[in-house]
C-alpha positions as CSV (number, residue, x, y, z in Angstrom):
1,X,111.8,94.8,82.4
2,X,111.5,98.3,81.5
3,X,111.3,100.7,84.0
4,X,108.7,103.2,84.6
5,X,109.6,106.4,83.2
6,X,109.6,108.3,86.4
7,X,112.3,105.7,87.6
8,X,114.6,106.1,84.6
9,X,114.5,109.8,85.2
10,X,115.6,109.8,88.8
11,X,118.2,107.5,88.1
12,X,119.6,109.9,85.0
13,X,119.5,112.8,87.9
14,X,121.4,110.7,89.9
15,X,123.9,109.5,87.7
16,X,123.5,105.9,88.4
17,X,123.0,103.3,85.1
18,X,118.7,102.3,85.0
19,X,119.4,98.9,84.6
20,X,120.5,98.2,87.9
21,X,117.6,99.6,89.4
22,X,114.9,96.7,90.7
23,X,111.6,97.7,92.8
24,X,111.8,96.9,96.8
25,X,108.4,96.9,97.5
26,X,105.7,98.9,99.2
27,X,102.4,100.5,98.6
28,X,104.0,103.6,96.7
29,X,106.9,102.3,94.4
30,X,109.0,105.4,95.7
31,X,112.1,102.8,96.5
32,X,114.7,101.0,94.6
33,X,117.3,98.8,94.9
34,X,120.5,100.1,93.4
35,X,123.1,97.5,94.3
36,X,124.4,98.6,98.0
37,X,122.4,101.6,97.8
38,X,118.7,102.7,97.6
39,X,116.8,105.3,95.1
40,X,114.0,107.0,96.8
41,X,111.6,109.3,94.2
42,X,108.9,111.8,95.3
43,X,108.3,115.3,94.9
44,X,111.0,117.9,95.9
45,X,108.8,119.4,98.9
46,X,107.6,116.0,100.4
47,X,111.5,114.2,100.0
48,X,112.5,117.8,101.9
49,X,110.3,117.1,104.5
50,X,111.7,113.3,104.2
51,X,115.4,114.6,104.9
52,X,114.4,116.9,107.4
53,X,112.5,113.5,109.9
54,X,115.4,111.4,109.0
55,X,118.5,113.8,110.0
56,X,116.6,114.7,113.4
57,X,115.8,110.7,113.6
58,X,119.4,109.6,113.7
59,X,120.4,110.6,116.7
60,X,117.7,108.1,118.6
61,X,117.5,105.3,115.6
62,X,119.3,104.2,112.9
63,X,118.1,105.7,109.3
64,X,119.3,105.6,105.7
65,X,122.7,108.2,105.4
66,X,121.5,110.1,102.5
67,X,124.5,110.0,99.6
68,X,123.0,112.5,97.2
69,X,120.6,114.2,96.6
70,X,119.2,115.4,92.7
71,X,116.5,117.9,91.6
72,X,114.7,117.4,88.0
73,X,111.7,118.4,86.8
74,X,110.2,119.7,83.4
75,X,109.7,123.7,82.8
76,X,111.9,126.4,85.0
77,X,111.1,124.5,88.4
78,X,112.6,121.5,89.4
79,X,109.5,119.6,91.3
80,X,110.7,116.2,91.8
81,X,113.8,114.7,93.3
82,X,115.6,111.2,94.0
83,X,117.8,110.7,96.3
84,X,120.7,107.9,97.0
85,X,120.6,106.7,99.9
86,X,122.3,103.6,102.1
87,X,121.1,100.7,101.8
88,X,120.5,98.5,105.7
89,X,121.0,95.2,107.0
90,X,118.0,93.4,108.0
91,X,115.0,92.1,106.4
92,X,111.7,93.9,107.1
93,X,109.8,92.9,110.9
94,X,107.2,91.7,108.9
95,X,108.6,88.7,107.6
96,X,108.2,86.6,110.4
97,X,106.1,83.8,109.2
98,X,108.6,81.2,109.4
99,X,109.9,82.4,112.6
100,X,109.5,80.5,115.7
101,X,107.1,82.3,117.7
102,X,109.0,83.6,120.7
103,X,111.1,85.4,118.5
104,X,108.5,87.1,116.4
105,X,107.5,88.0,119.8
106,X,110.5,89.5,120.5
107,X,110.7,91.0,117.2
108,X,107.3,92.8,118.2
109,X,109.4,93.8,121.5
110,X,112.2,95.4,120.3
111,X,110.0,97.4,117.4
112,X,108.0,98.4,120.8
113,X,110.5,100.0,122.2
114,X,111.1,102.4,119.1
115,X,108.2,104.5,120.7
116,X,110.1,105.8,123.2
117,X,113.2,106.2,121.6
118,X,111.3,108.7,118.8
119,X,109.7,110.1,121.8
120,X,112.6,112.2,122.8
121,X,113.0,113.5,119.4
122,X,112.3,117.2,118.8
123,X,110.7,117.1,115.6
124,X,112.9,119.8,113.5
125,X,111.2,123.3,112.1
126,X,109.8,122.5,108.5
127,X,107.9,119.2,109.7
128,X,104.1,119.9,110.0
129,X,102.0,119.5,112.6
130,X,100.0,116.3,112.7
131,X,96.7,116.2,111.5
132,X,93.6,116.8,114.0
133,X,90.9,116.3,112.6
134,X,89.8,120.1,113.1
135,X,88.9,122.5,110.1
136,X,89.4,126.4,109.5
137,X,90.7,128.5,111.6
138,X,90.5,125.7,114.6
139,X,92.6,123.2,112.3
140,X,95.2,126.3,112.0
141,X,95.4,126.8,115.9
142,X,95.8,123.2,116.7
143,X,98.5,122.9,114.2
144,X,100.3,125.6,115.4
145,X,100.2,124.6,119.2
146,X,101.1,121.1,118.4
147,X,104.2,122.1,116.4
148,X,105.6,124.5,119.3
149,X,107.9,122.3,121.4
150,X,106.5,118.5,119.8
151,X,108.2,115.4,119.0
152,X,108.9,113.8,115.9
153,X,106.3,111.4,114.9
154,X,107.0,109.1,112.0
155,X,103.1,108.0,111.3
156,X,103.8,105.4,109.1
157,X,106.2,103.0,111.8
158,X,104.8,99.5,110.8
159,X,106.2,95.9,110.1
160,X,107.4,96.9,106.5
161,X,109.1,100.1,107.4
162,X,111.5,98.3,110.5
163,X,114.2,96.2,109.0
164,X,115.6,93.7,111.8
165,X,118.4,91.4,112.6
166,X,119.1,89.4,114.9
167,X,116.4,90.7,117.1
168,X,117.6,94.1,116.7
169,X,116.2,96.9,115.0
170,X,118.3,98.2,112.0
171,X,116.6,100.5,110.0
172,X,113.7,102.7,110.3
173,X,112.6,103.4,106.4
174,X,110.0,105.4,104.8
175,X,109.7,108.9,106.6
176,X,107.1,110.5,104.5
177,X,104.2,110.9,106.6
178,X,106.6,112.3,109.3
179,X,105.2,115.1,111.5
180,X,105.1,117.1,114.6
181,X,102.9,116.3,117.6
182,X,102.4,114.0,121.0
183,X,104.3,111.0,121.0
184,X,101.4,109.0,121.7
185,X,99.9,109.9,118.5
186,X,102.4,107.6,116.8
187,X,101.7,104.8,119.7
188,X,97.7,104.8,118.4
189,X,98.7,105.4,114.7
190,X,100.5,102.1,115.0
191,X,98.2,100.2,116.9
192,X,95.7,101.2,114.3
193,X,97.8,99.9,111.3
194,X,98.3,96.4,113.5
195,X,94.7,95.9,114.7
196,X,92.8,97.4,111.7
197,X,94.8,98.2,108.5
198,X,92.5,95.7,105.8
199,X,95.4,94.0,104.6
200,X,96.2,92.8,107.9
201,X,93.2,91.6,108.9
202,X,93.3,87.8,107.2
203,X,96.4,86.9,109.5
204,X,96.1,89.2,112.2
205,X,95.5,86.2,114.4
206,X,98.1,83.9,112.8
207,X,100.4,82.7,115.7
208,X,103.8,84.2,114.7
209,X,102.0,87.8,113.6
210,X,100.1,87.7,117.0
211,X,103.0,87.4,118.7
212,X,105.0,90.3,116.7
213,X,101.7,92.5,117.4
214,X,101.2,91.6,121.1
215,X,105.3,92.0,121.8
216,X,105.2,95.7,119.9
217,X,101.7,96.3,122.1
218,X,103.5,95.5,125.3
219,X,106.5,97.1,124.8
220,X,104.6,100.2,123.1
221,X,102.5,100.5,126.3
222,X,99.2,100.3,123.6
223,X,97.0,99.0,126.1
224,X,97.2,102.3,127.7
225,X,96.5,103.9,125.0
226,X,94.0,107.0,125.7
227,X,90.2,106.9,124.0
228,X,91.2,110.3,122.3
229,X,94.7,108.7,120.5
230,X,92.4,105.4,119.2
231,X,90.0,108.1,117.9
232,X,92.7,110.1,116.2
233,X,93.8,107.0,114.6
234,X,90.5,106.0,113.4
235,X,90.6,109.3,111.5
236,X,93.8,109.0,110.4
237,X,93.2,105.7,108.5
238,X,89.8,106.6,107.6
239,X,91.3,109.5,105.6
240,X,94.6,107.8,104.5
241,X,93.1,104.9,102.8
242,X,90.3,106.9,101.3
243,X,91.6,106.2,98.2
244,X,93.3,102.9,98.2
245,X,90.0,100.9,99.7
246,X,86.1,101.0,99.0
247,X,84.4,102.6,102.1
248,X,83.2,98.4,102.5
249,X,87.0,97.3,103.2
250,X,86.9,100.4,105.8
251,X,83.3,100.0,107.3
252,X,85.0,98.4,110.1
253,X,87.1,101.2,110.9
254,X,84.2,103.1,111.4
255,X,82.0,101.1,113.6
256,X,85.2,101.1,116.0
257,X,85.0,105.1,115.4
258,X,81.7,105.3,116.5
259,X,81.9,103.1,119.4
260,X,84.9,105.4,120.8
261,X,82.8,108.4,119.9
């Protein structure tokens, strides 16, 4: 199979052979496997911002050491990186369909409990601010008094980004929509992605999934979730999937925006 040519560059940065590169998976094809090790690819700024989350993270919840870390880019300024990272036990919390119930259930329960453990995190200088939702000079404000004295958020902390084993939590993957802000923005942003997210929705009452979703609800105290937090999330998904899904696949989302409005 021949690799994509943004792949075969990162791996030349690197120093590691192509060949033994194979995709892991995901929405955004910024992973690979590379034997014991994984290449992540993105843009020098966002993979910054990346190492930034994760090196704050790992003192609350176990992350990918970083092994290297390569600049490359055409003209004077090197815009994209890769880097070489660990690669973790477990297999994603998703994969639970041919689980017995109880223990997707706990599955759900221990990925729960991740919310607090973030929640403690300060989220380092160089992390932005979560979105609000304001514009102008408002947006500007809000960004700048969430970021004084905020947590780290990871904004992405779903099924596919918590490897497990043996009921335990293992990895946390995929920082890149890390940011700065109220820990229960990252409570709502989840229950958003497990309640709403469209490719979720044709087994989001499938026994063993229900099970992961209401054990991560519990033990993420959704249910307590403010009106203001679910609205936040609305807009978050409304804006972050823009571009992947026709406003039909979102219309949903919105009617649940309104209603909360």
């Amino acid at each position: 199979m021949r690799l994509p040519v943004a792949v075969e560059r990162a791996a030349a940065a690197l120093g590691v052979p192509a060949e033994t590169l194979s995709p892991i998976g995901g929405a955004t094809g910024q992973s690979w496997a590379c034997g014991d090790h994984v290449v992540r690819i993105g843009t020098a700024e966002g993979l910054r911002r990346e190492l930034l989350a994760m090196s704050a993270a790992a003192v609350a919840v176990p992350v990918p050491e970083v092994l290297q870390c390569a600049h490359y880019g055409d003209g004077p300024q090197a815009t994209r990186a890769a880097l070489l990272m660990s690669r973790l036990p477990g297999r994603p919390a998703g994969e639970v369909f041919e689980l017995p119930v109880t223990e997707a259930g706990r599955i759900g329960e221990a990925c729960g409990r991740l919310h607090a453990r973030l929640a403690v995190v300060a989220a380092p200088a160089g992390v932005d601010a979560a979105p609000d939702g304001s514009e102008g000079a408002d947006a500007e404000q809000a960004r700048s008094d969430t970021a004084s004295g905020a947590c780290l958020l990871h904004l992405d902390l779903h099924p596919l980004n918590v490897l497990v084993e043996a009921g335990e939590v293992t990895g946390v993957l995929d920082w890149s929509n890390a940011a700065a802000g109220e820990g229960v923005l990252d409570r709502a942003r989840t229950w958003s992605v497990l309640t709403l997210e469209p490719v979720v929705l044709p087994f989001r009452d499938e026994p063993r999934f229900s099970a992961l979703r209401e054990g991560w609800s519990a033990a993420g105290g959704f249910e307590e979730l403010p009106v203001a937090a679910r609205r936040w999330a609305c807009r978050y998904m409304l804006r972050d999937l823009a571009g992947r899904y026709s406003p039909d696949r979102l219309a949903h989302v919105r009617r649940l925006l309104a209603q909360l409005d």
